[in-house]
C-alpha positions as CSV (number, residue, x, y, z in Angstrom):
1,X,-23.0,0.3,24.1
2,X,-24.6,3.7,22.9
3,X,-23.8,3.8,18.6
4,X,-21.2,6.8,19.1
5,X,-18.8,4.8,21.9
6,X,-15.8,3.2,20.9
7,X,-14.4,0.3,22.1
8,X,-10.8,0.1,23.3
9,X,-9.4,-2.0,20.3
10,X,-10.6,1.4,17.9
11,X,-9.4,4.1,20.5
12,X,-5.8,2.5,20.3
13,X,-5.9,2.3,16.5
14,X,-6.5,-1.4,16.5
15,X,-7.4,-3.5,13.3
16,X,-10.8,-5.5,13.0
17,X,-11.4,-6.8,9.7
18,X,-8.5,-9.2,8.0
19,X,-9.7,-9.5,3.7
20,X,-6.5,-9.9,2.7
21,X,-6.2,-13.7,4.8
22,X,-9.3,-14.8,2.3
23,X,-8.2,-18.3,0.8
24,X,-5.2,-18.6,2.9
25,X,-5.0,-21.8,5.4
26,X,-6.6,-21.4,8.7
27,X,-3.0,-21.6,10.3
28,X,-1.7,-18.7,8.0
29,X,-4.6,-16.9,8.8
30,X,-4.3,-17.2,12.3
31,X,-0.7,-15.9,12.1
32,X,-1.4,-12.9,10.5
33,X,-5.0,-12.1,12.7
34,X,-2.2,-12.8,15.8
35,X,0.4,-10.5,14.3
36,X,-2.0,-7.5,14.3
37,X,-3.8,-8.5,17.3
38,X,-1.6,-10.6,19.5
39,X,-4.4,-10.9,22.6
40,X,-7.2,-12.3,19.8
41,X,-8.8,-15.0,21.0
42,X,-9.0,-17.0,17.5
43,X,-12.4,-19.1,16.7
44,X,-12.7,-21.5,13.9
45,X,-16.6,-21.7,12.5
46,X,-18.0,-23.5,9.8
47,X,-19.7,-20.7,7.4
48,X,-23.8,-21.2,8.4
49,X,-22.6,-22.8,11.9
50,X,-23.6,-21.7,15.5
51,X,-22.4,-18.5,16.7
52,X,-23.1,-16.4,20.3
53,X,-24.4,-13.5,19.7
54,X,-22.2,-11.5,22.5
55,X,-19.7,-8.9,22.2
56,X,-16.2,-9.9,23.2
57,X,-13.3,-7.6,21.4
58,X,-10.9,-9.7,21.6
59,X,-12.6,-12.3,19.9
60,X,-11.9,-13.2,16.2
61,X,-14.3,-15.2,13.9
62,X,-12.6,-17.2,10.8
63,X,-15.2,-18.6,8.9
64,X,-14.9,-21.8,6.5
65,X,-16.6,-23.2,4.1
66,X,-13.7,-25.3,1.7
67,X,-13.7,-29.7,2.1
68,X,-9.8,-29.9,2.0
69,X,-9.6,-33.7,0.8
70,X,-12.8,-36.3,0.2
71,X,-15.0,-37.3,2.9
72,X,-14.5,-41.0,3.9
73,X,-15.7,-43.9,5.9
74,X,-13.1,-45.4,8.4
């Protein structure tokens, strides 16, 4: 894709960036990403973990990086 096209989620006004879910659960978060963007395909990704480097636009990233309770053996 040439730097001046625009892909059809911006031609039909659509959102791409979600700040205001920072620090919310990943289930909130996906609620709100799915409100704006019903058709998102939702991926969960450790912050530093593996990612493909293609272009998919209806694809959306949520990073984490929080330990919600302590590790354990068992």
């Amino acid at each position: 894709m040439s730097s001046g096209a625009v892909d059809a989620s911006d031609a039909a006004g659509g959102k791409k960036s979600w700040p205001e879910v920072v620090g919310m659960s990943i289930e909130e978060a996906k609620k709100v990403i799915l409100k704006d963007k019903p058709n998102a395909e939702i991926e969960v990704i450790p912050v530093g973990g593996r990612e493909t480097d293609d272009l998919r636009f209806n694809r959306v990233r949520i990073f984490v990086d929080t330990v919600a309770r302590p590790p354990h053996v068992g």
